[in-house]
C-alpha positions in Angstrom: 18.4 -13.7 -24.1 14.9 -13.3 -23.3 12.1 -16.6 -23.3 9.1 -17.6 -21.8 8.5 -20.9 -19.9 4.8 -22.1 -18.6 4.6 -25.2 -16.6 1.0 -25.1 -15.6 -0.1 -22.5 -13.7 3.4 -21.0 -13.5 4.0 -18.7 -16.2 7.8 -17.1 -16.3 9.1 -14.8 -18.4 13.3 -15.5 -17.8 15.9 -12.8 -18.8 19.8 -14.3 -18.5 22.6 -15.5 -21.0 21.5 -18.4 -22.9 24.0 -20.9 -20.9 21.6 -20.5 -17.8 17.8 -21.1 -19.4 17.6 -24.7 -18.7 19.0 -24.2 -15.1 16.4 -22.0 -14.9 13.6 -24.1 -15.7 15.2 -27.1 -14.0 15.0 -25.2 -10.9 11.3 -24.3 -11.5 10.2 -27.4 -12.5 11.4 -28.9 -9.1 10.1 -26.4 -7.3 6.9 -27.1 -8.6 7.0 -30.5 -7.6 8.0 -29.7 -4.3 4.9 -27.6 -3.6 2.6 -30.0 -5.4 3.8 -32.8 -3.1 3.2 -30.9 -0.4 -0.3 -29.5 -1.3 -1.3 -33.4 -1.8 -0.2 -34.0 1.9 -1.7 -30.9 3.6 -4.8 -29.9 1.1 -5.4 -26.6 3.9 -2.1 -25.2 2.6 -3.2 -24.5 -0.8 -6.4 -22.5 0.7 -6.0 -20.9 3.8 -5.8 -17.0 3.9 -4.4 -17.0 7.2 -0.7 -17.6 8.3 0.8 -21.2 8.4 2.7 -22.8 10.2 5.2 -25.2 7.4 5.7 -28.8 8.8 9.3 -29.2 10.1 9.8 -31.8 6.8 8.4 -29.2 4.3 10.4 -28.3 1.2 12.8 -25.1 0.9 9.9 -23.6 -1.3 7.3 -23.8 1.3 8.9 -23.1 4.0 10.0 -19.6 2.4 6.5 -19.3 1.5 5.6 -19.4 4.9 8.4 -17.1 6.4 7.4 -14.4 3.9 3.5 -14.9 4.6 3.7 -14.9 8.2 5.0 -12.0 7.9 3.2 -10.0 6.1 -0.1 -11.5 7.6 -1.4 -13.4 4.7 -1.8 -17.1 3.8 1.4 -18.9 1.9 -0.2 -19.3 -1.7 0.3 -15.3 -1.5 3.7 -15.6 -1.9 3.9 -18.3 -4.1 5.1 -16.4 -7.8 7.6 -14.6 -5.7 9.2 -17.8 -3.9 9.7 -19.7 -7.5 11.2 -16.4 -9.0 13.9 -15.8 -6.3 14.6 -19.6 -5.9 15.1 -19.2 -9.5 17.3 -16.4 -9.2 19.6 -17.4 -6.4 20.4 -20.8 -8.3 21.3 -18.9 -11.2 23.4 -16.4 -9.3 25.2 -19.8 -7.2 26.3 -20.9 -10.5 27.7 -17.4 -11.8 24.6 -15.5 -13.7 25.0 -11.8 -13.2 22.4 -10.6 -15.1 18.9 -12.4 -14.4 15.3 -11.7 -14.5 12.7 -13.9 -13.3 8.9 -12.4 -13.8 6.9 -14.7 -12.3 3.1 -13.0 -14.0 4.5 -9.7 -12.5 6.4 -10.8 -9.8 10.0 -10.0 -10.3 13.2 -11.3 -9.1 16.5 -9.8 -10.6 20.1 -9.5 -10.4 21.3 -6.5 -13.1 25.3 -5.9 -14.3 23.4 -2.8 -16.6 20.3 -0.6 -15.7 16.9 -2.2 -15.8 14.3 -0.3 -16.2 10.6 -2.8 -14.7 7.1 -1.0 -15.9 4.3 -1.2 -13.5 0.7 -2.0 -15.4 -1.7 -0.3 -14.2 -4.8 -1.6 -16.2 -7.9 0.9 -15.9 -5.9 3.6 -13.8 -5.4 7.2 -15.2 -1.8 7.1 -14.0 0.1 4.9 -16.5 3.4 4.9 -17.9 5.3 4.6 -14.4 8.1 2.4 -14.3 11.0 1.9 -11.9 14.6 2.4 -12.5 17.5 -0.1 -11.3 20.7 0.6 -11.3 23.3 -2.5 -11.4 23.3 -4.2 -8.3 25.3 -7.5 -7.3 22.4 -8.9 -4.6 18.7 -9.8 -5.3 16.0 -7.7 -5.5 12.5 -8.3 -5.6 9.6 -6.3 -7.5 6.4 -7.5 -7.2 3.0 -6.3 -7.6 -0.9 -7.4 -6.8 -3.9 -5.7 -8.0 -7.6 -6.2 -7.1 -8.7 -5.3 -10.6 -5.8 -7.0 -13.0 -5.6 -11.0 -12.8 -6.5 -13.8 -11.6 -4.9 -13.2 -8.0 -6.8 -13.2 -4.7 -7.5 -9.4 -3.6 -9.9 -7.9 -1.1 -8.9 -5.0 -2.4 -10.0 -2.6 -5.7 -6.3 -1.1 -6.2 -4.8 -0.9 -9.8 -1.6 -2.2 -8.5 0.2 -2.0 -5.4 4.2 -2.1 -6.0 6.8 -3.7 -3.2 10.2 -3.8 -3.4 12.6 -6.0 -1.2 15.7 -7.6 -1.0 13.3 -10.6 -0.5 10.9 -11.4 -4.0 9.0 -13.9 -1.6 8.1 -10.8 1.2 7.6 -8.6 -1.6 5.0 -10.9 -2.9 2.8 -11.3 0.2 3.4 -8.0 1.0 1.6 -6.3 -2.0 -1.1 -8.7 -1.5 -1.4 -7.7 2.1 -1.6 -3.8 0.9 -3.9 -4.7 -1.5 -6.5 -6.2 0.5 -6.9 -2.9 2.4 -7.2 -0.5 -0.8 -11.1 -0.6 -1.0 -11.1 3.3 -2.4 -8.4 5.8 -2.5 -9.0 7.2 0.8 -7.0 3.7 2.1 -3.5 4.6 0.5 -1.9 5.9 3.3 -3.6 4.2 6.1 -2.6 1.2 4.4 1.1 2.0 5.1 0.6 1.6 9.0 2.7 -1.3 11.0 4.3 -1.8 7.3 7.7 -3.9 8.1 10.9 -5.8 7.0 10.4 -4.2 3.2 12.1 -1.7 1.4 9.3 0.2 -0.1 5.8 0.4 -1.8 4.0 2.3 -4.3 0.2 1.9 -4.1 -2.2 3.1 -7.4 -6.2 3.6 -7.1 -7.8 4.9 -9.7 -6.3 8.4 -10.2 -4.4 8.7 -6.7 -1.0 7.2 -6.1 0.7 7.0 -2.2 4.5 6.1 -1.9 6.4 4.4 1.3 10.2 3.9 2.0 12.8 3.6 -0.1 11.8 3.2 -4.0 13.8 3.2 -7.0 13.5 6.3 -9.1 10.4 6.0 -10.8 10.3 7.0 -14.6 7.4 7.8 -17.2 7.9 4.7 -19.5 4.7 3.0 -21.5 4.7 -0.6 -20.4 5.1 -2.8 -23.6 2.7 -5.7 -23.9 4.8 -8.2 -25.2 6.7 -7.7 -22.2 3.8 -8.2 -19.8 3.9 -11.7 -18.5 0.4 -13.3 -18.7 -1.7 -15.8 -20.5 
């Protein structure tokens, strides 16, 4: 079963057996709640660019926001559609879902008992059509991509979409957005790549050059579906 759930700006596409949906928003409505709390008590957590430092008392969705961040060198709102999806997903999986997917606008968490095959939208971009094969897995993994040309994200960057993929959807997130920042032409890709950690790979798309790192999924040639994109 396949539905879409928006709680203000959180806009999820959810993939699981029927049994699991309201779990699923359950989770992400708490989540939410969480992180608004904690926005309302520290106002410079919402905006800041830079790493952060979580308060000792912050909730389990801020903190990981922060671990995957720091990381990656960005500020925590980075990682922010990446940290609801795999919250989502590892309740899901705690209470027996094998088969999940959480896109989070394009920020993917998933569990898969069958192949999944996860397009990457390239907007403008002469490469198109690219997606990425999973075969059936029994732990998390996270897809996520940023662009400096598609959304309504924060990029520095002008990439069409910059692609990481980690056991971790939260580093996955801030990861791409850290890539992203440094694609200003296509002459960045593989630059970009140096001091790149703690992920399992990355696919990077500007204009018509592409640049891969680490370990990727086989990639496919498979049109990206609208309905399927997950956006306003």
């Amino acid at each position: 079963m396949r539905t879409r759930f928006q709680l203000k700006e959180t806009l999820v596409t959810i993939t699981a057996d029927e049994k699991y949906m309201e779990l699923a928003k359950e989770v992400i409505r708490e989540h939410r709640e969480h992180l608004e709390r904690y926005i309302r008590f520290d106002p410079f957590f919402q905006v800041t660019l830079e790493p952060y430092q979580a308060q000792k008392n912050a909730p389990k969705v801020v903190k990981r926001m922060c671990d995957a961040s720091n990381a990656a060198g960005v500020g925590p709102m980075a990682a922010v559609a990446g940290t609801i999806a795999e919250l989502t997903v590892e309740a899901m999986m705690q209470k027996g879902a094998k088969h999940v997917i959480v896109d989070n606008g394009g920020d993917i968490a998933l569990v898969n008992e069958t192949p999944v095959t996860v397009g990457i939208y390239t907007g403008e971009s002469s490469i198109k059509d690219l997606a990425l094969h999973i075969e059936p897995r029994d732990s998390m993994i996270g897809i996520c991509t940023s662009s400096g040309r598609i959304g309504h994200s924060i990029s520095f960057g002008n990439s069409d979409a910059v692609t990481v993929i980690s056991s971790s959807a939260a580093l996955a997130d801030a990861t791409a957005t850290a890539l992203g920042n440094k694609i200003i032409s296509k002459k960045d890709l593989e630059p970009a790549f140096d001091g790149i950690k703690n992920i399992d790979g990355a696919l990077i798309i500007c204009g018509d050059s592409m640049a891969k790192w680490g370990k990727l999924p086989k990639i496919v040639k498979m049109p990206v579906s609208p309905e399927l994109i997950t956006r306003p």
